[in-house]
C-alpha positions in Angstrom: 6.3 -2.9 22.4 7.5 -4.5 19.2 10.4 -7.2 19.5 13.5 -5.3 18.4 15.0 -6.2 14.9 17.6 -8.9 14.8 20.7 -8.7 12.9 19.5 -11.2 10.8 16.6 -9.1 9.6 19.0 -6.0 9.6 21.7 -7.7 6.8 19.6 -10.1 5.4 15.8 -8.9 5.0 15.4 -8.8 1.4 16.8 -12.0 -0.2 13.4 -13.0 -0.9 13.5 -10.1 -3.1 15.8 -11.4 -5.0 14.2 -14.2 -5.9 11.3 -12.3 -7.3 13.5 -9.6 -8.7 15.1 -12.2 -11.3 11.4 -13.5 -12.2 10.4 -9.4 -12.7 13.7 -9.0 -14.7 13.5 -12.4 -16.8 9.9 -10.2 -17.3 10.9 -6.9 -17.7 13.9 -7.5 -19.9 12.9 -10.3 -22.0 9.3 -10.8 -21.9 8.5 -8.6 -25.0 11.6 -9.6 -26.8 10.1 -13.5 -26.4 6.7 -12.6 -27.7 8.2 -11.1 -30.8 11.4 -12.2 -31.7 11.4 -15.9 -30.3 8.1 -17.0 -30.1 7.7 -15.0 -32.9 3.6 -14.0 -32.3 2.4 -11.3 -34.8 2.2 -7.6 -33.3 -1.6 -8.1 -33.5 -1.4 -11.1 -31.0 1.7 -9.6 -28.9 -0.8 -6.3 -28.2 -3.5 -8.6 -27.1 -1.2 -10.9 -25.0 0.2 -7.9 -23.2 -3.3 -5.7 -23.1 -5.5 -8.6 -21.7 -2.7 -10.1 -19.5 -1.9 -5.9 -18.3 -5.9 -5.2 -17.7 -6.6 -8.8 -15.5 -3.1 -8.6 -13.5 -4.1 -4.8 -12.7 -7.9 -5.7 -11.4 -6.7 -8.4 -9.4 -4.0 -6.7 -8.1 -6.8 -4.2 -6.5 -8.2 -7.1 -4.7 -4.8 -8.4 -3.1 -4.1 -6.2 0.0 -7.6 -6.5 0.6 -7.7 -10.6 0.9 -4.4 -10.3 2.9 -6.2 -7.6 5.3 -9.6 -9.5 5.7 -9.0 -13.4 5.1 -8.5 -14.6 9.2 -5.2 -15.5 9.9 -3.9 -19.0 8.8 -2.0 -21.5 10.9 1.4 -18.7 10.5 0.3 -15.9 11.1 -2.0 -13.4 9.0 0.9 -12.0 7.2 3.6 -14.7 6.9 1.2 -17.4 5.9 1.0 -16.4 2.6 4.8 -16.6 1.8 4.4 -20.4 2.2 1.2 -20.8 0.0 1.9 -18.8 -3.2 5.3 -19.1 -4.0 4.8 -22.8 -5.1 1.7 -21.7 -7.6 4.1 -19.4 -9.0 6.4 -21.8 -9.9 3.9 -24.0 -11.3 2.8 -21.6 -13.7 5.3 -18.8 -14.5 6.7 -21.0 -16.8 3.9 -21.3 -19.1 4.3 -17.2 -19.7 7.6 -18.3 -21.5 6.2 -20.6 -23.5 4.7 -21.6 -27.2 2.5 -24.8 -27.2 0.1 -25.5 -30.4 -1.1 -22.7 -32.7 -0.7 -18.6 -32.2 -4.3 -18.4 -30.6 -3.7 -21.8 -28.3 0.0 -20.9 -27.6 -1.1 -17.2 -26.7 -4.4 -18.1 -24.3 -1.7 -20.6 -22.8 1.0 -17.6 -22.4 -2.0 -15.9 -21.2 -3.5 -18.0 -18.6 0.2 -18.8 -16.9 0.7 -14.9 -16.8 -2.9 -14.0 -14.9 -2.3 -17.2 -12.7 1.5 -16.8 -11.8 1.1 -13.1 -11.1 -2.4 -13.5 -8.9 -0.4 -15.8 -6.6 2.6 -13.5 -6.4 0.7 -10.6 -5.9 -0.2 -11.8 -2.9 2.7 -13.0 -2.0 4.4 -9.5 -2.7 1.5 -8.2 -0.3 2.7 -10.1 2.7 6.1 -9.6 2.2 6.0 -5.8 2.1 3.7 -5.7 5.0 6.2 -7.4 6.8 8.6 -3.9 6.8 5.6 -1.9 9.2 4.9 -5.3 10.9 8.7 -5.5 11.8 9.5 -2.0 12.2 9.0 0.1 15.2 10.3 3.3 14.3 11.3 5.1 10.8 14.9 4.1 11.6 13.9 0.6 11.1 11.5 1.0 7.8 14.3 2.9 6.3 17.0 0.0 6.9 14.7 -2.9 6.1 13.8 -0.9 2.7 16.9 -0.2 1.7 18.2 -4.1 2.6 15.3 -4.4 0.2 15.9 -2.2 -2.5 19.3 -3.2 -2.6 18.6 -7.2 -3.0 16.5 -6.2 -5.5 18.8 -4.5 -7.5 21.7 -7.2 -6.9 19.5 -9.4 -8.8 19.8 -7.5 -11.9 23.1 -7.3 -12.1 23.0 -11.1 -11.3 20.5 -11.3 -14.1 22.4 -9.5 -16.3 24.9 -12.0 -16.1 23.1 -15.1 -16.2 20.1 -14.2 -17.7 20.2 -13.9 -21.6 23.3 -15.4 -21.7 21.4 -18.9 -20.0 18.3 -18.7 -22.3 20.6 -18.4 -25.2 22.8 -21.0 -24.4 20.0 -23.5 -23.5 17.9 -23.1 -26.9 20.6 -23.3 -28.1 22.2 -27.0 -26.6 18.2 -28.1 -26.8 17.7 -26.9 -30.2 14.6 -25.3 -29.2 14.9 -21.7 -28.6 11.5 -21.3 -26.7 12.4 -24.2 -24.2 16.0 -22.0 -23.3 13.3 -19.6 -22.1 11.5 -21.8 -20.6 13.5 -23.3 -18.0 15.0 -20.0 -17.1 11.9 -18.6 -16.4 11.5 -22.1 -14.0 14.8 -21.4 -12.5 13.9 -17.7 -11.5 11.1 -19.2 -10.0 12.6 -21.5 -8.4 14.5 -19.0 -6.3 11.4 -16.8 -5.3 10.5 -19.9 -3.6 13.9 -20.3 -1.8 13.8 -16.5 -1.2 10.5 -16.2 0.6 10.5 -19.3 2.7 14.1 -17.6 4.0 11.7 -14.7 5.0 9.4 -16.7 6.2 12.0 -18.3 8.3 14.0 -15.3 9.9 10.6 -13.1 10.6 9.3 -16.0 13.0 8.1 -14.8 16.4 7.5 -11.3 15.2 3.8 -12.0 14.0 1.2 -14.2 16.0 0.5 -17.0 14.9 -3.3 -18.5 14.1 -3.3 -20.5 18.0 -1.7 -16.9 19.5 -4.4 -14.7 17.7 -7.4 -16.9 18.8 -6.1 -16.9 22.4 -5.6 -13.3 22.9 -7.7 -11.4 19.9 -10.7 -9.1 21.4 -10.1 -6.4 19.0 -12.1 -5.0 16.0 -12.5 -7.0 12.9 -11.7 -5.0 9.5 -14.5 -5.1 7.4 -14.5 -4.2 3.2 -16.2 -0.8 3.9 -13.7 0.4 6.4 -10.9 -0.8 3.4 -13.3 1.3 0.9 -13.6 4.3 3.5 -9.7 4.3 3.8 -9.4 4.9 0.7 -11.3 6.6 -0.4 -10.4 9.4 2.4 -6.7 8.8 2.2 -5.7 11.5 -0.7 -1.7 11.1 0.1 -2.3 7.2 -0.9 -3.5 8.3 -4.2 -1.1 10.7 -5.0 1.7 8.1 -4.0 -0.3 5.6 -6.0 0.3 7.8 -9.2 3.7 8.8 -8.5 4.8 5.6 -8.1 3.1 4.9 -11.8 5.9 6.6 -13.1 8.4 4.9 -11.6 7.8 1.5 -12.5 6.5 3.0 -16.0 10.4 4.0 -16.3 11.7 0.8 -14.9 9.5 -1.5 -17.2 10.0 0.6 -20.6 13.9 0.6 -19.8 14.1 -2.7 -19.2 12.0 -4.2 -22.3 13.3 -2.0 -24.7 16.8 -2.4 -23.5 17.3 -5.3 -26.4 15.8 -3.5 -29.4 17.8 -0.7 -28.6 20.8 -2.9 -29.0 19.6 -5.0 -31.3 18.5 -2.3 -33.5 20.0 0.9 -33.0 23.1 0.3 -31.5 23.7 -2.8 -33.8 25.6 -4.9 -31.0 23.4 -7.6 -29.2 26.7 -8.5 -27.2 26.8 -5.0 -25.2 23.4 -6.0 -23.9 24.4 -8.1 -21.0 26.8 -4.7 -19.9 24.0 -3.0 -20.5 22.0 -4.5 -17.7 24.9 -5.1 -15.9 26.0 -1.4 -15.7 22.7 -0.5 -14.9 21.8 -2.4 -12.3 24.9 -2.3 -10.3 23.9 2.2 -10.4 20.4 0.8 -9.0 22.6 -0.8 -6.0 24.5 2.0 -5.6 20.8 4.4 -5.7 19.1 1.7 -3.5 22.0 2.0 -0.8 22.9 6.2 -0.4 18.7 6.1 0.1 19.1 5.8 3.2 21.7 8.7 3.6 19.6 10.7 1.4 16.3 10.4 3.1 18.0 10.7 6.3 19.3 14.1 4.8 16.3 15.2 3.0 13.5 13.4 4.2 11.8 10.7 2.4 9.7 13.5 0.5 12.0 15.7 -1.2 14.6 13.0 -1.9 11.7 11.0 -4.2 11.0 14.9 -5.8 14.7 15.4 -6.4 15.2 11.4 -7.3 12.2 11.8 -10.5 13.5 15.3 -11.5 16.8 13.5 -11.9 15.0 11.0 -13.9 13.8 13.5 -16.5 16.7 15.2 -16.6 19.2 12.1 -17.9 16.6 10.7 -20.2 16.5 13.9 -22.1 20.0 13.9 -22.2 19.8 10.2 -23.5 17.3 11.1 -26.1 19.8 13.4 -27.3 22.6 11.5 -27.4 20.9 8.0 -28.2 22.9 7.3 -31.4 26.2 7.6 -29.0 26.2 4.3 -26.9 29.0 4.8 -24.2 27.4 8.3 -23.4 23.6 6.8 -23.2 24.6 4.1 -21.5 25.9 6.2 -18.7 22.6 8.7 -19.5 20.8 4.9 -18.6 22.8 3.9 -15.6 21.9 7.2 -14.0 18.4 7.0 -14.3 18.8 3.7 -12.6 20.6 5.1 -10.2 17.6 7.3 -9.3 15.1 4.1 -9.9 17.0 2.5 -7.1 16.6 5.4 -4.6 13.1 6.0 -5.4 12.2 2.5 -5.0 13.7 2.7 -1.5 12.2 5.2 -0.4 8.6 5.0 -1.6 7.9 2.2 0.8 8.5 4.9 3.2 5.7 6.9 1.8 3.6 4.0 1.5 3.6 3.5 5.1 3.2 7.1 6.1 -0.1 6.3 4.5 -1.1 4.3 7.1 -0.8 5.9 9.6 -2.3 8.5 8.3 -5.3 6.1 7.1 -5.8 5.1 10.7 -5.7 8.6 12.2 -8.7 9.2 9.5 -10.3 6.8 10.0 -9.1 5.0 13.0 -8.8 1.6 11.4 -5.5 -0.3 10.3 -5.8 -0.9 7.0 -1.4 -1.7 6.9 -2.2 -4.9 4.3 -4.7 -3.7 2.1 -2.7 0.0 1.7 1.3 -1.8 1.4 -0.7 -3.7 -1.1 -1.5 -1.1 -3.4 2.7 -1.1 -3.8 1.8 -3.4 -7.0 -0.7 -1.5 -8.5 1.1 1.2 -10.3 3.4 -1.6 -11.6 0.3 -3.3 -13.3 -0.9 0.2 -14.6 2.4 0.6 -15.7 2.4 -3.2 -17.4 -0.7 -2.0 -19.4 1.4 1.4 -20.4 4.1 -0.3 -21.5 2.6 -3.0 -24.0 0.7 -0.7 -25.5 3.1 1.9 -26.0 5.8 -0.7 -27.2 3.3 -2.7 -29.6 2.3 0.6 -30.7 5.4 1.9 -31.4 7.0 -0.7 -33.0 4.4 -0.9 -35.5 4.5 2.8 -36.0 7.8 2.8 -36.5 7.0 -0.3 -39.3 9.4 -2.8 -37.1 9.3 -6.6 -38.7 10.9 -9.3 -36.0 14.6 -10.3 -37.8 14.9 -7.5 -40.6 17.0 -4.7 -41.0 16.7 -1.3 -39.0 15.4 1.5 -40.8 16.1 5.5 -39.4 12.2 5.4 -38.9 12.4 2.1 -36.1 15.3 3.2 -34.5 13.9 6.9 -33.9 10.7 5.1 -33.1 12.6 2.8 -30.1 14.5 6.0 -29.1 11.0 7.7 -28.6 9.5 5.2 -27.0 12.6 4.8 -24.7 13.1 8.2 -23.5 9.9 10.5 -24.1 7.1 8.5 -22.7 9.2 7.3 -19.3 10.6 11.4 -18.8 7.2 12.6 -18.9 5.9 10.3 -16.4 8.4 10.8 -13.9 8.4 14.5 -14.5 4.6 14.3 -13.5 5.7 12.2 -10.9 7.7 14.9 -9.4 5.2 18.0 -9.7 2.6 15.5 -7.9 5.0 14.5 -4.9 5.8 17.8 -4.5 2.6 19.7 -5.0 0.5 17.1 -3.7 1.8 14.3 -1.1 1.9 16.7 1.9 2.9 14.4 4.6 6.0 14.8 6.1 8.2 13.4 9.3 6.7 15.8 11.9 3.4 15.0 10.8 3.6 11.3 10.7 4.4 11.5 14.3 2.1 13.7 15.7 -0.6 11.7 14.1 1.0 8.1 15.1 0.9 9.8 18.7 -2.8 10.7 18.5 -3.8 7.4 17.6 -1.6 5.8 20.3 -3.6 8.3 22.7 -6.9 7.3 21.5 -5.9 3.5 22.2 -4.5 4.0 25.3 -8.0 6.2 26.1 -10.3 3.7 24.5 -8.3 0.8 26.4 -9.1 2.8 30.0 -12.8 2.7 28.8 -13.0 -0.6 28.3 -11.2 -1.7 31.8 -13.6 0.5 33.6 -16.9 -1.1 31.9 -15.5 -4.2 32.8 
């Protein structure tokens, strides 16, 4: 019987997200915009930077579940361990990706090399952390609260971001006369709280996980080897689907949120509505990442993500049209969030519906090495997205600093609107069509494998 959630856990699981959610936003929103406009790297580089950095975070990011699931537990616990090790490596090198030191080529294997490091070490930090919300939970009751929490410290981030963020890195190149070093130091300070963030996780999940003493005490169980991890998943078809649904979420978050500036900066003509921009936005991802729990207690977990992406396509159509119109995209914008929020609730709940029915298949655990494939649509998506913004951009003939022709802003709108509503759209046909797990079935498989246990357990006694 798992220990019950405390209240702490119930109100406060999550604030390590937003620690990491302001070092994915400084990302997201101002990544791109640093490569080209501050750093000032030409297109050629900026496609390399994002296309090498994109293809490396992605493989590694394969590999992460699977350390977390295999490597034997360390002196906290198998799981929790890891929120003490990585965080500092992070900050230690995140700060380099939001930097310019020497020539383009030195500057850019530099930007390089602090991106493939920092995000290797926070992959598998983000590993353990959501591995924490089946660890923790012991119903769906509790994976739906504890996501939620999550989704909606996430999102408070970006509206906390959207207030300090550009506004900071501004104001700091500015009183340093350096605009790369404003950059910098906000990237360090973002970083800085993802460290605070997970060791408060860290903190208020102790006594829920064995620790390293506990395990070697009482283990007698099965070890997890890498061919049960490849058998998993290779049999576990609803983890793929998820795994490409979920692509096309974070493909809309990520395009959003890096093109968010040129569409200001270029089309609407007004860098200083940016800020509301993100502001707006992210408090509609609160507001989606909260009524998920309502809705998937309504609709299930299944049909709410199918309804949540269809929503998707439907407003950035409507922004496309109406992109030349600012107040009306920006409330176009603020609903897509809106369904962002929700969906990034409630595919956690998916996720872990994919263990079980891993297990049942195969009747192995695999919980660490399948919440860990959470991050890989986001790196798929990281490769997306700086090729279809290098690419567009130069299509569109942009040049960092001059004046916006019809051509670039049509070219931003595309890139904004088309690319992101097609891939949730696909999103929503392939939840729909193909992900067909649902409540009912969850638990009559969780109940078979508790049967085979309890049967196996008998066995064992009696040879004994």
């Amino acid at each position: 019987m798992k220990k019950p959630l405390s209240k702490t856990l119930k109100r406060f699981y999550g604030v390590g997200d937003f620690g990491f959610c302001m070092m994915t936003a400084a990302e997201l929103s101002l990544f791109m915009l640093f490569l080209t406009d501050v750093a000032k790297f030409p297109l050629g580089i900026v496609a390399a930077i994002t296309t090498i950095t994109g293809a490396v975070d992605a493989i590694i990011s394969l590999f992460s579940g699977a350390i977390v699931n295999m490597v034997k537990p360390m002196k906290w616990g198998k799981i929790r361990s890891w929120l003490l090790i990585c965080p500092p490596i992070v900050l230690m090198t995140f700060i380099f990706q939001f930097s310019k030191i020497g020539s383009d080529i030195t500057a850019a294997v530099i930007v390089c090399l602090g991106f493939i490091i920092s995000h290797a070490a926070w992959n598998l930090a983000t590993v353990a952390n959501v591995s924490l919300v089946p660890m923790l939970s012991s119903n769906e009751d509790d994976k739906i609260i504890l996501t939620s929490r999550r989704g909606m410290f996430n999102n408070l981030a970006k509206v906390f971001f959207s207030y300090i963020g550009p506004p900071l890195a501004i104001y700091l190149g500015f009183a340093l006369h350096n605009e790369v070093t404003g950059y910098t130091i906000l990237a360090g300070l973002c970083a800085l709280l993802f460290c605070i963030g997970y060791f408060a996780h860290f903190k208020m999940t102790e006594g829920y996980e064995p620790t390293q003493e506990e395990i070697r005490k009482e283990s007698n169980g099965e070890k997890v080897k890498a061919k049960d991890l490849i058998r998993n998943f290779l049999t576990n078809y609803p983890l793929m689907v998820i795994i490409l649904a979920d692509t096309g979420r974070t493909l809309v978050n990520m395009l959003m949120s890096a093109l968010a500036g040129y569409y200001y900066k270029y089309i609407a003509e007004d860098m200083g509505l940016f800020p509301l921009h993100l502001f707006i936005t992210a408090c509609a991802a609160v507001l989606g990442a909260y009524f998920a729990k309502f809705i998937g207690e309504k609709l299930q977990a299944k049909m709410s993500c199918v309804i949540l992406f269809a929503g998707i396509t439907v407003f950035l159509v409507l922004g496309r049209v109406f992109y030349q119109n600012v107040p009306v995209f920006m409330f176009c914008l603020s609903m897509v969030q809106f369904c962002v929020g929700g969906l990034q609730a409630l595919t956690v709940v998916l996720y872990s519906d994919t263990i079980v029915y891993g297990e049942w298949k195969t009747g192995k655990n695999t919980a660490s090495f399948i919440m860990g494939m959470i991050v890989v649509p986001s790196k798929i998506s990281q490769i997306l997205k700086g090729l279809i913004i290098a690419s567009a951009l130069a299509a569109a003939g942009f040049v960092a600093g001059a004046a916006p022709t019809p051509e670039l802003q049509v070219g931003i709108a595309n890139a904004y609107i088309i690319f992101p509503a097609t891939g949730a759209l696909i999103a929503s046909l392939l939840i729909l069509f193909g992900f067909r797990l649902n409540s009912k079935k969850v638990a009559e498989m969780q109940q078979e494998i508790d049967e085979r246990k309890c049967t196996s357990a008998v066995k064992t006694e009696q040879i004994k």
